[in-house]
C-alpha positions as CSV (number, residue, x, y, z in Angstrom):
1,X,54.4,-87.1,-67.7
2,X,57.2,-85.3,-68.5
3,X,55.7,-81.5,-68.7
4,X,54.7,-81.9,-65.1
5,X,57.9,-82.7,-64.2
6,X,59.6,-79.3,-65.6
7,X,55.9,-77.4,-64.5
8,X,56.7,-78.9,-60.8
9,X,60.7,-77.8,-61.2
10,X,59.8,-74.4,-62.7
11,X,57.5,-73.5,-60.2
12,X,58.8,-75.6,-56.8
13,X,61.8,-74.1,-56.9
14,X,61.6,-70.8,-56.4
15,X,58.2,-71.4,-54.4
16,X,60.6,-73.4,-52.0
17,X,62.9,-70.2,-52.0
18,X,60.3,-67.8,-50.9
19,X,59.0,-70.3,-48.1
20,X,62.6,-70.5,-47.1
21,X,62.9,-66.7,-46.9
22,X,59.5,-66.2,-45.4
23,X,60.2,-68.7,-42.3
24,X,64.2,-66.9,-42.3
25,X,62.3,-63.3,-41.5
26,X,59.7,-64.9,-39.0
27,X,56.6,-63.2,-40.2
28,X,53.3,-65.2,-41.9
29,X,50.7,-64.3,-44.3
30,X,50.9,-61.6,-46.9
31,X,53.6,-59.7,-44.5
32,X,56.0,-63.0,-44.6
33,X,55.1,-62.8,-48.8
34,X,56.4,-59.1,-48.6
35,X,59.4,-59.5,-46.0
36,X,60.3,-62.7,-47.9
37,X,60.3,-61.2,-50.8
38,X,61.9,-58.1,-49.5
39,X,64.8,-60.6,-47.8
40,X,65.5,-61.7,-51.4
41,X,65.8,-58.9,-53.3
42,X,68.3,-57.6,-50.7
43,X,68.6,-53.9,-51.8
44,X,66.2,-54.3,-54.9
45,X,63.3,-54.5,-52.0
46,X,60.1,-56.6,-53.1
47,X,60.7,-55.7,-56.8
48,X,64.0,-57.3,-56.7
49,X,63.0,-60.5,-55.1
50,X,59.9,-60.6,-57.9
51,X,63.0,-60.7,-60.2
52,X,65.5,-63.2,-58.5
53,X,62.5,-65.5,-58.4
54,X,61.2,-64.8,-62.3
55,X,65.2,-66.2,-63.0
56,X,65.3,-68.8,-60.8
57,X,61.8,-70.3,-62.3
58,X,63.9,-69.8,-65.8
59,X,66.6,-71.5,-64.9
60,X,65.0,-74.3,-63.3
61,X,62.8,-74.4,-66.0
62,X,66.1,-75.0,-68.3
63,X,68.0,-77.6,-66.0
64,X,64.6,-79.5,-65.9
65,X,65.0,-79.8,-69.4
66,X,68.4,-80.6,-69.0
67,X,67.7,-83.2,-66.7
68,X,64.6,-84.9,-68.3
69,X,65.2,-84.6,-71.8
70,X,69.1,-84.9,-71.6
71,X,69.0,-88.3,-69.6
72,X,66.5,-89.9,-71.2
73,X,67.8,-89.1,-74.8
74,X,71.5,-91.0,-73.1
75,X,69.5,-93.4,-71.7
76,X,68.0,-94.4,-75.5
77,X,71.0,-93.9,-77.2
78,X,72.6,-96.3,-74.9
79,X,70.0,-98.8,-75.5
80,X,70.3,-97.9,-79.2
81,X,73.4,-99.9,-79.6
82,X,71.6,-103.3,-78.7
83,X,68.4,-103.1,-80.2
84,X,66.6,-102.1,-83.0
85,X,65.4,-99.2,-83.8
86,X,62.0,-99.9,-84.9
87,X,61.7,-101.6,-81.5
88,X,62.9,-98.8,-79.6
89,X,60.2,-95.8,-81.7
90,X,57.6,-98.2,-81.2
91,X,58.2,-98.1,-77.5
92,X,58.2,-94.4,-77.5
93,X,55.3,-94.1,-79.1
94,X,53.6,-96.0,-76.1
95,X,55.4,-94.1,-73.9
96,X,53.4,-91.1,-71.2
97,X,55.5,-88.3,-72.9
98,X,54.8,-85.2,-74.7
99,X,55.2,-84.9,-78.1
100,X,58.0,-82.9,-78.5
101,X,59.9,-85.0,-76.1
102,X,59.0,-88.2,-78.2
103,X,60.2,-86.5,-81.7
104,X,63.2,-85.5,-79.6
105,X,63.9,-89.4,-78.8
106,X,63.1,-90.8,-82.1
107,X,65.5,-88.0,-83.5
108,X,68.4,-89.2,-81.2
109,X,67.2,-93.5,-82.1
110,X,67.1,-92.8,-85.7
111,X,70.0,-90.1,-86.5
112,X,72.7,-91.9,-84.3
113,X,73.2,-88.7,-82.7
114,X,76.2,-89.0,-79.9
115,X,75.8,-85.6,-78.1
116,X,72.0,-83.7,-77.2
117,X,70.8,-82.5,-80.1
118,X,70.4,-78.1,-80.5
119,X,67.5,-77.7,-79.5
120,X,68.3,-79.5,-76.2
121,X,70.0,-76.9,-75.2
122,X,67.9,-74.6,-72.9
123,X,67.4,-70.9,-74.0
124,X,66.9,-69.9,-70.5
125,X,70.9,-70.9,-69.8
126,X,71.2,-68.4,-73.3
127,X,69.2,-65.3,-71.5
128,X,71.0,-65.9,-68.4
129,X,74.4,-65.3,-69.6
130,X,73.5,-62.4,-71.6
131,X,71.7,-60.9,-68.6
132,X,74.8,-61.5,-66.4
133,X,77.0,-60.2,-68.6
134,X,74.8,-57.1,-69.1
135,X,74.6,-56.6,-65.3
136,X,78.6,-57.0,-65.0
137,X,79.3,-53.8,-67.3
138,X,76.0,-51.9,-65.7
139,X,77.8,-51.6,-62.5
140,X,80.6,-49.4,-63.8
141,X,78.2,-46.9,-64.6
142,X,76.4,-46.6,-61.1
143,X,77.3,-43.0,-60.7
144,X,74.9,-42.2,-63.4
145,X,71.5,-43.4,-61.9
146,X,71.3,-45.6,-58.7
147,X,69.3,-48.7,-60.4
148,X,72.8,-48.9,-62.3
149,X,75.2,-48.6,-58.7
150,X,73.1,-51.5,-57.0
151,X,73.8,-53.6,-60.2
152,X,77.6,-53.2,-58.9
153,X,77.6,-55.1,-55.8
154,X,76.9,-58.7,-56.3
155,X,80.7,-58.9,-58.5
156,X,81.0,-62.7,-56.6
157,X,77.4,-64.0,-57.1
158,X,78.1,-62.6,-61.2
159,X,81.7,-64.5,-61.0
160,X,80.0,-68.0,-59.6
161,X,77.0,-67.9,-61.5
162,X,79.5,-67.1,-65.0
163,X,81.8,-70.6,-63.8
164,X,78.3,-72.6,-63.2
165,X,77.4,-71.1,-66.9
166,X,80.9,-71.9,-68.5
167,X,80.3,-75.6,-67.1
168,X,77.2,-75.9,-68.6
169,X,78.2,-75.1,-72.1
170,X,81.7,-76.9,-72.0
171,X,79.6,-80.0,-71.6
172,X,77.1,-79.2,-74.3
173,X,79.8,-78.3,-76.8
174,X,78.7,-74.5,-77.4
175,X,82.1,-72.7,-78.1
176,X,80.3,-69.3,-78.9
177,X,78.5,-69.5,-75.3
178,X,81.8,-71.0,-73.7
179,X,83.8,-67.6,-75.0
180,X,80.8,-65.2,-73.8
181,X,81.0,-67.0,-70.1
182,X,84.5,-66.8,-70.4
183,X,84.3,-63.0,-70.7
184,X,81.8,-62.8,-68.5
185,X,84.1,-64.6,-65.9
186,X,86.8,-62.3,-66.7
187,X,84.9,-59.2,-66.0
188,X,84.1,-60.2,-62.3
189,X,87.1,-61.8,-61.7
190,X,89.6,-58.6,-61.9
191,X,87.4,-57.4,-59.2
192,X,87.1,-60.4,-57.0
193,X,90.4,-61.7,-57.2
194,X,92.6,-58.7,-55.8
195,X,91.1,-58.5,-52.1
196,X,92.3,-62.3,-51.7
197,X,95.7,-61.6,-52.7
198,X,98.4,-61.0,-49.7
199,X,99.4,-57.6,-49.2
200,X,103.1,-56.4,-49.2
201,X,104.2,-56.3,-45.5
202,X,104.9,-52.7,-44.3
203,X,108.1,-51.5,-41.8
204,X,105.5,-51.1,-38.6
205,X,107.3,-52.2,-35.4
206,X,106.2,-55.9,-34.8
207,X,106.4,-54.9,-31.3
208,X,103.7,-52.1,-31.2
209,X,100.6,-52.4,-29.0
210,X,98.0,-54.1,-31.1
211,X,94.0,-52.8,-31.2
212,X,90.9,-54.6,-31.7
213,X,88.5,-53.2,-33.4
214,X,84.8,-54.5,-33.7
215,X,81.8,-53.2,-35.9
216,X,78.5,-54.4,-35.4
217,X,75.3,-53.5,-37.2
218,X,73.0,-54.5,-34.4
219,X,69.9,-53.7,-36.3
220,X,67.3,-51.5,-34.6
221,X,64.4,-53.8,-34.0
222,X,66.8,-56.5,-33.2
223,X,66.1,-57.7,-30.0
224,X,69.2,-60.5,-28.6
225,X,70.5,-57.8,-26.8
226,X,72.0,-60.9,-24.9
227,X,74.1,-62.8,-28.2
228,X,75.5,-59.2,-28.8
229,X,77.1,-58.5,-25.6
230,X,78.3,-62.0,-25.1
231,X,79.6,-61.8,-28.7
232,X,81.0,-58.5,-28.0
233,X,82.5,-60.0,-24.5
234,X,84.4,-62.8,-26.4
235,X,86.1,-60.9,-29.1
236,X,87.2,-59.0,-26.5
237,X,87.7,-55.6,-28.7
238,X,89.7,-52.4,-27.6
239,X,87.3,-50.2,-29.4
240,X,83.5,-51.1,-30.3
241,X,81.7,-49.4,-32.9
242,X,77.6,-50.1,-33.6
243,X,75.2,-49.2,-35.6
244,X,71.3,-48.1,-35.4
245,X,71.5,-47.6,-31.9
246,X,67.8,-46.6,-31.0
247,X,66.5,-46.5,-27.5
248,X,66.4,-50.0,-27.2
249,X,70.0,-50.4,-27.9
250,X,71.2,-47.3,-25.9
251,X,69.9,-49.1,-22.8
252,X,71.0,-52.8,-23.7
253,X,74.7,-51.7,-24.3
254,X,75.1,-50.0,-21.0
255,X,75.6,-53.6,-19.9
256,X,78.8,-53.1,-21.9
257,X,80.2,-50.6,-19.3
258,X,82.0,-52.6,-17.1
259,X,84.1,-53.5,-19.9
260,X,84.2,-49.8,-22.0
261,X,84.0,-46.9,-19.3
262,X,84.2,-44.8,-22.3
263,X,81.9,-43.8,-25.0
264,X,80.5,-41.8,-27.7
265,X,76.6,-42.2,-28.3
266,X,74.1,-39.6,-29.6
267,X,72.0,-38.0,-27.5
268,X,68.5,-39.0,-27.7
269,X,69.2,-41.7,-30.5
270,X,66.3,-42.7,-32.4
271,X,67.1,-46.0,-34.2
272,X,70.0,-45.6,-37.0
273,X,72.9,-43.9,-35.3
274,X,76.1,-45.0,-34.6
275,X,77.8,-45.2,-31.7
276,X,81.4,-45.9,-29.6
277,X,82.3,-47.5,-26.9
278,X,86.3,-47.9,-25.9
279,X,88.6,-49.1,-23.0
280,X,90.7,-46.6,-24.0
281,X,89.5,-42.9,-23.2
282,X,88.3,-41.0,-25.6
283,X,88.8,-37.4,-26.2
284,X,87.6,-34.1,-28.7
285,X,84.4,-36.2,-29.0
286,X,82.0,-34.5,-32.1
287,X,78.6,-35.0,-33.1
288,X,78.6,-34.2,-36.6
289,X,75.8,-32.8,-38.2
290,X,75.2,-31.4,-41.8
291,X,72.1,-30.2,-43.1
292,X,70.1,-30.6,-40.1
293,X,70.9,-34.4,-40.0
294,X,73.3,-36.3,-38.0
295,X,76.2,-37.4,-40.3
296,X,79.0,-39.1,-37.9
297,X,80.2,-39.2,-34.9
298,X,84.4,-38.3,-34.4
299,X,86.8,-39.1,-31.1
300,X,90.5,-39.3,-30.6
301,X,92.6,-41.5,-28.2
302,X,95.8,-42.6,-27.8
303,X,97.7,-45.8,-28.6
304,X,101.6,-45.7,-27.6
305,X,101.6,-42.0,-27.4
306,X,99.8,-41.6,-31.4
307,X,96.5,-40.1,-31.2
308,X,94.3,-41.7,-33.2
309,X,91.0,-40.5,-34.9
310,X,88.1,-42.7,-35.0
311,X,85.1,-42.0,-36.9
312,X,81.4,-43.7,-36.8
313,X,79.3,-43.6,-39.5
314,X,75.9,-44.7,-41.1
315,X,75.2,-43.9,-44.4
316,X,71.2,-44.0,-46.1
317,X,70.7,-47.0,-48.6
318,X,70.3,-46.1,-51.6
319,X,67.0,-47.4,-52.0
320,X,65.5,-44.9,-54.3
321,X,66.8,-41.9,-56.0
322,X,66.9,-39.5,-53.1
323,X,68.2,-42.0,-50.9
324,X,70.8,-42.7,-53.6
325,X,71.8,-39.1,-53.5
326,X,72.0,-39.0,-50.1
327,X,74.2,-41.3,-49.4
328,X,76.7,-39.9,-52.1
329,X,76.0,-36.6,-50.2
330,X,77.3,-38.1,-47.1
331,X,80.5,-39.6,-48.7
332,X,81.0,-36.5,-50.2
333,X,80.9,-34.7,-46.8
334,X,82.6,-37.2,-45.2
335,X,85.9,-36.8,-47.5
336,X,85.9,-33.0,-47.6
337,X,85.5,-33.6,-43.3
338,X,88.5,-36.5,-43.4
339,X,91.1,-34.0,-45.9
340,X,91.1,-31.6,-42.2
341,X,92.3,-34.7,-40.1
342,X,96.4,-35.0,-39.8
343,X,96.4,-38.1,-37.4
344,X,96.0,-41.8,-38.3
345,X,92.5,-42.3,-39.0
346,X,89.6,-45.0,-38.5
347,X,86.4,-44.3,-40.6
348,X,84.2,-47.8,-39.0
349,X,81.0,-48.6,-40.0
350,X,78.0,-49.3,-42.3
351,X,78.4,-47.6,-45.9
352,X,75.3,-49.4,-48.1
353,X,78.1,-49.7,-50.8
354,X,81.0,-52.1,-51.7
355,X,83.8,-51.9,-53.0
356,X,82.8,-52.4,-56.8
357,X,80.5,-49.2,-56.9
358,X,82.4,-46.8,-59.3
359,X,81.3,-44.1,-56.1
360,X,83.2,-45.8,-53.3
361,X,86.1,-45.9,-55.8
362,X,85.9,-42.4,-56.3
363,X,85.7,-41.8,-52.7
364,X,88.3,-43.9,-51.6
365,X,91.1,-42.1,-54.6
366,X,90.1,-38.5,-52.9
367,X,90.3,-39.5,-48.9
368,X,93.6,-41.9,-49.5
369,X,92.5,-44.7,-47.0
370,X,92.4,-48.1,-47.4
371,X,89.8,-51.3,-47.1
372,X,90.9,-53.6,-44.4
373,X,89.0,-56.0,-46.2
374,X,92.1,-56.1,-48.6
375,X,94.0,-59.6,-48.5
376,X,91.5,-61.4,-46.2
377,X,88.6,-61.8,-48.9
378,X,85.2,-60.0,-49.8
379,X,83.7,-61.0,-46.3
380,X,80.0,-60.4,-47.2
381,X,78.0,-58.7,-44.5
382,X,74.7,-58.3,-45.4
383,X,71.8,-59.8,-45.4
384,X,72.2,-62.1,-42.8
385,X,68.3,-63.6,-44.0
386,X,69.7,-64.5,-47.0
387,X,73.7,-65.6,-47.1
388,X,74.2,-66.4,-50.6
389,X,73.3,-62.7,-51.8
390,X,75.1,-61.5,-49.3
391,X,77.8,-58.6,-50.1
392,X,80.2,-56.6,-48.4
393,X,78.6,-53.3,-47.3
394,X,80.2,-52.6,-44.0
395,X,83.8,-51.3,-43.8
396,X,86.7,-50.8,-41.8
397,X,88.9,-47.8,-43.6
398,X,92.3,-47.0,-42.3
399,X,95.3,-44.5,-42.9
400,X,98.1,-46.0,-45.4
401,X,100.2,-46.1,-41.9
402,X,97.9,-48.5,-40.4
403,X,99.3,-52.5,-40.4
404,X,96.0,-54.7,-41.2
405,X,96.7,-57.9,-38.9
406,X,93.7,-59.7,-39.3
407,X,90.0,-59.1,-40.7
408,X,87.3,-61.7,-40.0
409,X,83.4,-61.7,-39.4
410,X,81.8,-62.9,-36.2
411,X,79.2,-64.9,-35.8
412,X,75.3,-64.0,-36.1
413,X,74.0,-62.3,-33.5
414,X,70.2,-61.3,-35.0
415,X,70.8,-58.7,-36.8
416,X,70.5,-58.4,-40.6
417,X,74.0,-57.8,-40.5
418,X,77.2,-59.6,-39.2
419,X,80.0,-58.1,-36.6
420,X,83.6,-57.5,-38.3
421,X,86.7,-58.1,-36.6
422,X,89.8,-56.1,-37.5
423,X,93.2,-56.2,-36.1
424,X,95.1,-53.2,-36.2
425,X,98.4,-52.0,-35.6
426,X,99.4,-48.3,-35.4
427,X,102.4,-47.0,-37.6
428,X,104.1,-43.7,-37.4
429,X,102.5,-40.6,-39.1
C-alpha cells in the first residue's frame, strides 16, 4: 500500500507540472509535450525541462518517503508508550505494507528510537544539495562554455531551494548536510542580497523633470495587441522601448501614435527588433548594423536642456554555442560602440543574461553603467509560462549620473516576457 503511494507522488507530481505547463502554452498533443517541456526548461529548451522534471520526480520521491515512512514511524512510537510491544509488531505484521517499511516500524517499536532512524533520511534530499551546490560554483565559470553561463542565472531559485534544504536537515538532525546547505545558502546569497539593499542617495536636483521609461518584450507571435497598448496607455511612459517588433507589431503600435508622435523602428522589421517610441522628439536616430546584422537602434533627445542617448537593443539567446557567442559578440560591440558616447546614456532592453553571468559583469566593469534593478529587487522577467523559474533577463542600464526613482514590472500582457517600469531622473554630466 505504501509503495503506491511514493510510485503515485513520484510520478504525479511532475506529470501534474508538465500538464500545468502544457495548458500555460496553449498547444495539445505531442506539440503541448514539446512546448511544455520547452516552457520548463526556460533557456535549457526541452532538454532542460527533461531535467527539472527527472529532479522533481527525485524529490518527490524523497518527501514521499518523508511523509509515509516518517509519520507513521511517530505515529508508532507514540503508541509505543501505551502498549506493548509485541502487540504493536504483531499488528505490523498484519499490516498492507512493504517489507522494508515494516522492518522500519518494528526497528522504531523495538529499539525505542525517538528521532527517524538513518536510513529514513531520503538520498534524493543528499543528491539535491550536492547538485545545487555544484550548479552555484558552475555559474562563475560561464565565460568558458555557455552550458556553464546558463547555470548562472537562477542565483534565487539556488538560494530558496538551499533554505528549503537547510530546513529539512535541521529537522532530521544531520549537522554535516546542515553546514553544506549552509554554504550553499551563502554562495547565492552574496549575490541575491545586494540588489535589495537601498542605494546611497546622490546630489540630483529633487526638482528636475522626471522620465518614464517603459520596456516591453512583446513577443513576436504575441497577439493582445489590445492589453499592450492599454498597458502601455496607463503607465503613461515618456519614452517606450519594445522588443521583437515583426510586422504584426509594427502595425499594432501605430495605435500608440497619438500618444508618441516620435519614433525609431526598423525598416522592414521582421520579428526580433527593437524599437522606440517617445513624446519627446527624437534626434541623430541610427540603425546600427555589424556584420551584416542589425545590432541596436540609437536616438538622442532632450530633458531640461541635457541630451540624452537612448539605445534599443536585443541580444541572441544563448541557446547553443554559436548563439552563445553571438550574444557575447554583441555585448562586446555594444561597449566598444557606448566608450564613443559623452552624454547620459540609456541602453533599454532584452539582454538573454542577468546579472550573475560572470559576462554581464565583465561588461558592465568596461561600459561604467549601472542596473536600475539595483535597490528594488531581482524583478524576474522571463518566462512569463512559468513564474517560479523566472529570472531577470531584461535591463534598464544608466549613466552613474542618472537618479534611479523607482523600478517595478507591469503586469502580463501575453508575452513571454513582462513590461519594466523605470523612473528616472537626469543629473548633470
Amino acid at each position: 500500500m505504501d509503495e503506491p503511494i511514493k510510485k503515485l507522488m513520484t510520478i504525479g507530481v511532475p506529470g501534474l507540472l508538465l500538464w500545468l505547463s502544457m495548458m500555460a502554452s496553449g498547444k495539445t498533443g505531442d506539440a503541448g509535450i514539446w512546448t511544455g517541456l520547452a516552457n520548463i526548461g526556460v533557456i535549457y529548451g526541452p532538454k532542460g525541462g527533461l531535467l527539472v522534471l527527472l529532479m522533481v520526480g527525485l524529490v518527490s520521491n524523497a518527501f514521499s518517503q518523508v511523509a509515509v515512512d516518517g509519520l507513521l514511524v511517530s505515529f508508532y512510537q507514540k503508541r509505543r508508550q501505551s502498549e506493548p510491544s509485541e502487540q504493536l509488531v504483531g499488528e505490523i505484521d498484519r499490516l498492507p505494507f512493504s517489507q522494508d517499511l515494516k522492518m522500519k516500524l518494528k526497528w522504531a517499536v523495538l529499539h525505542h528510537y525517538t528521532i527517524l532512524p538513518p536510513d529514513l533520511i531520503p538520498w534524493g534530499f543528499i543528491v539535491a544539495t550536492v547538485l545545487l551546490v555544484v550548479l552555484s560554483l558552475t555559474g562563475y565559470l560561464g565565460e568558458f562554455h555557455y552550458l556553464l553561463d546558463l547555470t548562472a542565472h537562477f542565483k534565487l531559485q539556488y538560494l530558496l531551494a538551499g533554505f528549503c534544504l537547510f530546513f529539512f536537515f535541521l529537522l532530521t538532525k544531520r549537522k554535516v548536510w546542515c553546514i553544506v546547505s549552509i554554504f550553499c545558502i551563502l554562495l547565492n546569497l552574496i549575490e541575491v542580497m545586494p540588489w535589495y539593499l537601498p542605494q546611497i542617495a546622490d546630489a540630483t536636483n529633487p526638482n528636475s523633470q522626471p522620465l518614464r521609461v517603459l520596456q516591453s518584450n512583446v513577443l513576436f507571435r504575441n497577439k493582445q495587441s489590445a492589453a499592450v497598448i492599454s498597458m502601455v496607455r496607463a503607465e503613461n511612459p515618456d519614452i517606450a522601448v519594445f522588443q521583437e517588433v515583426g510586422p504584426f507589431w509594427n502595425k499594432e503600435l501605430k495605435a500608440l501614435r497619438d500618444t508618441f508622435p516620435y519614433s525609431l523602428v526598423p525598416p522592414d522589421p521582421e520579428g526580433f527588433e527593437p524599437a522606440i517610441y517617445s513624446k519627446l522628439p527624437l534626434e541623430n536616430t541610427s540603425i546600427i548594423v555589424w556584420d551584416g546584422t542589425l545590432q541596436f537602434i540609437y536616438a538622442e533627445f532632450k530633458v531640461e536642456d541635457k541630451i540624452v542617448s537612448i539605445i534599443g537593443i536585443h541580444t541572441s539567446s544563448p541557446t547553443d554555442k554559436r548563439d552563445f557567442n553571438q550574444r557575447n559578440q554583441q555585448l562586446a560591440f555594444l561597449g566598444d560602440y557606448l566608450a564613443k558616447i559623452k552624454n547620459p546614456v540609456l541602453v533599454v532592453g532584452d539582454f538573454n543574461i542577468t546579472m550573475w553571468s560572470p559576462i554581464y559583469k565583465q561588461f558592465i566593469q568596461k561600459v561604467g553603467l549601472k542596473n536600475t534593478r539595483s535597490g528594488f529587487g531581482i524583478l524576474p522577467t522571463w518566462s512569463t509560462k512559468l513564474p517560479p523559474l523566472s529570472i531577470p533577463i531584461d535591463h534598464c542600464l544608466v549613466s552613474p549620473n542618472v537618479k534611479v526613482l523607482q523600478m517595478r514590472a507591469s503586469r502580463y500582457v501575453g508575452s513571454d516576457h513582462l513590461p519594466l517600469i523605470t523612473d528616472l531622473v537626469i543629473g548633470n554630466q
